[in-house]
MITIDREN-705307 format. One line per field, with one value per residue (C-alpha): residue number from 1; residue in three letters; x, y, z. Coordinates in Angstrom, 3 decimals, always signed. Example, Ala and Ser with C-alpha at 12.3 -4.5 7.8 and 13.67 -1.06 7.14 Angstrom:
<sites>
num	1; 2 .
residuo	ALA; SER .
east	+12.300; +13.670 .
north	-4.500; -1.060 .
up	+7.800; +7.140 .
</sites>
This chain:
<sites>
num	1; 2; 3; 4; 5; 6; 7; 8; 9; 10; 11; 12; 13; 14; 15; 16; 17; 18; 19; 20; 21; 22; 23; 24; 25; 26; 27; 28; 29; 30; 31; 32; 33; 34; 35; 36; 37; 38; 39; 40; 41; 42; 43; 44; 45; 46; 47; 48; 49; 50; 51; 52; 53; 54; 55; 56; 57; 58; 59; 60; 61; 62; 63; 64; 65; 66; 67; 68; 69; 70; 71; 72; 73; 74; 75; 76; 77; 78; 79; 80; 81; 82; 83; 84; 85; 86; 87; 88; 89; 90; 91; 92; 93; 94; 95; 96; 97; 98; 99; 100; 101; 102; 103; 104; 105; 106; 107; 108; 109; 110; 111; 112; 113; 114; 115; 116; 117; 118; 119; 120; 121; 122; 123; 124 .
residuo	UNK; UNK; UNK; UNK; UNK; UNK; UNK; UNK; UNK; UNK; UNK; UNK; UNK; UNK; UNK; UNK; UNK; UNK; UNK; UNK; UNK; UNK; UNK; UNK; UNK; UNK; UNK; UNK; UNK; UNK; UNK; UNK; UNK; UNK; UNK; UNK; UNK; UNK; UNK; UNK; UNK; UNK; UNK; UNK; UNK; UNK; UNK; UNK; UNK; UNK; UNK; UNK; UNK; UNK; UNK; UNK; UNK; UNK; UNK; UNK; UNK; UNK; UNK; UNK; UNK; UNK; UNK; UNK; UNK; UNK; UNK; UNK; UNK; UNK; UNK; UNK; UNK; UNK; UNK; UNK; UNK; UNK; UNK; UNK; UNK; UNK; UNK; UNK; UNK; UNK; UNK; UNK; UNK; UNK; UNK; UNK; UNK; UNK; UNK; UNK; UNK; UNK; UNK; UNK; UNK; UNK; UNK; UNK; UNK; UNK; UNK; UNK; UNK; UNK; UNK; UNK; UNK; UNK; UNK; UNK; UNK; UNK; UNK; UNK .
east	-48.447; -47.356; -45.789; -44.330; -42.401; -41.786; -40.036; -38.103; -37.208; -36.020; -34.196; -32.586; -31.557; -29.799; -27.942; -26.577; -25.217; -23.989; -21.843; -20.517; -19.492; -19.036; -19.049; -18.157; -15.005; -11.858; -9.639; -6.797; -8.662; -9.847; -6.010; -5.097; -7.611; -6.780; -3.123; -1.494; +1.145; +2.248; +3.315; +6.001; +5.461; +3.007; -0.411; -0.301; +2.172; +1.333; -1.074; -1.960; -2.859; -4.072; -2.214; -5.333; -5.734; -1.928; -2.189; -4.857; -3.294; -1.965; +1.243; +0.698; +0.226; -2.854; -0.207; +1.703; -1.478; -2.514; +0.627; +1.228; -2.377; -2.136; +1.592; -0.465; -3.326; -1.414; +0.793; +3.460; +3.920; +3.362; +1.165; +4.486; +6.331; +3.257; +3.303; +7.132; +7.081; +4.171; +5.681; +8.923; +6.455; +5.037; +8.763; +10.205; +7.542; +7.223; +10.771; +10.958; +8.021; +10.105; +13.215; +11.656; +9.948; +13.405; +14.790; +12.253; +13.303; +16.953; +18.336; +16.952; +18.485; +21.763; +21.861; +21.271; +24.411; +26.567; +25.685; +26.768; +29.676; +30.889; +30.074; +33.071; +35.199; +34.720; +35.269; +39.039 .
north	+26.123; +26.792; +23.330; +23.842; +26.660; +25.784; +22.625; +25.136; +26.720; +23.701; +22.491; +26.089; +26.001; +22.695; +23.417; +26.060; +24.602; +21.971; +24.499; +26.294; +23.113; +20.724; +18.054; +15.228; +17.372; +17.241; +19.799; +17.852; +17.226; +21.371; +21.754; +19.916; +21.365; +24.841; +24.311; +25.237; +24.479; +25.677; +23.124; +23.293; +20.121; +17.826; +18.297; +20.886; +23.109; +26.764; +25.762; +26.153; +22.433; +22.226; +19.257; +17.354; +17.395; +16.426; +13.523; +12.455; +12.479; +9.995; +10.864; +9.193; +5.589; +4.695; +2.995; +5.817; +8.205; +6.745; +6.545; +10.047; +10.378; +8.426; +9.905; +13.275; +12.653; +11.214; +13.926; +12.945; +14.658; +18.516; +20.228; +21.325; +18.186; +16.161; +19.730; +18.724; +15.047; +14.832; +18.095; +16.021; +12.700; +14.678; +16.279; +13.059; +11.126; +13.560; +13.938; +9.792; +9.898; +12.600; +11.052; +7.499; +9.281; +10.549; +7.317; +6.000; +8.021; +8.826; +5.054; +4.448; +7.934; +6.629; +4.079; +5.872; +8.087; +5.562; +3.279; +5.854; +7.273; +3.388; +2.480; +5.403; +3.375; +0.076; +1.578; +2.981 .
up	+9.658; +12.947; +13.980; +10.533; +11.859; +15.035; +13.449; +11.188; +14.149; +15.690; +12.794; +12.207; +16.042; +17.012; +13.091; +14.121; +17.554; +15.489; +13.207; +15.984; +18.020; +15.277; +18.048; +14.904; +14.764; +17.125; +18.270; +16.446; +13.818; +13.437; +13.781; +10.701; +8.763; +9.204; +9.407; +6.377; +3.943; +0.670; -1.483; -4.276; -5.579; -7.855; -7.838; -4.984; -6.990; -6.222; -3.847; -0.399; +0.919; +4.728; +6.383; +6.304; +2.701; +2.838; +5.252; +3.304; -0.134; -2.478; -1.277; +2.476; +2.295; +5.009; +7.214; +7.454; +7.747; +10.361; +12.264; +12.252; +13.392; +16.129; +17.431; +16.885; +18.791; +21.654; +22.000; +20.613; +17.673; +17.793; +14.936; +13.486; +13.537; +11.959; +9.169; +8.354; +7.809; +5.599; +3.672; +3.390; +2.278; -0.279; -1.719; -1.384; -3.131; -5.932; -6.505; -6.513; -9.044; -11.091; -10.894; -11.907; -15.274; -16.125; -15.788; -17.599; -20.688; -20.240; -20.502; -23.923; -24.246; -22.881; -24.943; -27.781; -27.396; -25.667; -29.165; -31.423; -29.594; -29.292; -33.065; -34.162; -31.234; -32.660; -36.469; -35.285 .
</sites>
């Protein structure tokens, strides 16, 4: 029983190092977690979305994610930069995906009135 505890003990202590250091975890990487954004678009409407969860979205292609992760950690992006574009990814991508369901409907829509306002046309 006591080596039982003193392994709890041991567990509970180097566990709790670990939390407070979180030595897996970068500074960077901290910073993009708690860094946040609140998205007016898709499926972050009305949400607060850290940049992480952003950059890491199926907004971001991987080519691009890890781009701005590199530029990042090297300095040469600031937190605030790296916050903009992938906002701007996001907007842009969702309006794209709007804008491409509207087209999707609207020609056939088009069509539809542009057939019957030409069938009068064609009757004069």
């Amino acid at each position: 029983l006591t080596a039982a505890k003193t392994s709890d003990k041991d567990t509970v202590s180097p566990a709790g190092e670990k939390d407070g250091n979180c030595p897996k975890e970068e500074p960077w990487e901290r910073a993009l977690k708690t860094t946040i954004v609140d998205m007016e678009v898709g499926e972050f409407q009305g949400h607060k979305v850290s940049v992480w969860d952003l950059l890491h979205s199926k907004y971001i292609p991987e080519e691009n994610r890890k781009e701005l992760l590199e530029l990042y950690q090297a300095g040469e992006l600031t937190l605030e930069q790296v916050k903009t574009v992938v906002s701007t990814i996001v907007t842009k991508a969702e309006a794209a995906r709007a804008e491409q369901s509207a087209n999707v409907s609207s020609p056939r829509a088009e069509l539809t009135v542009t057939e019957d306002e030409d069938t009068p046309l064609q009757e004069d």
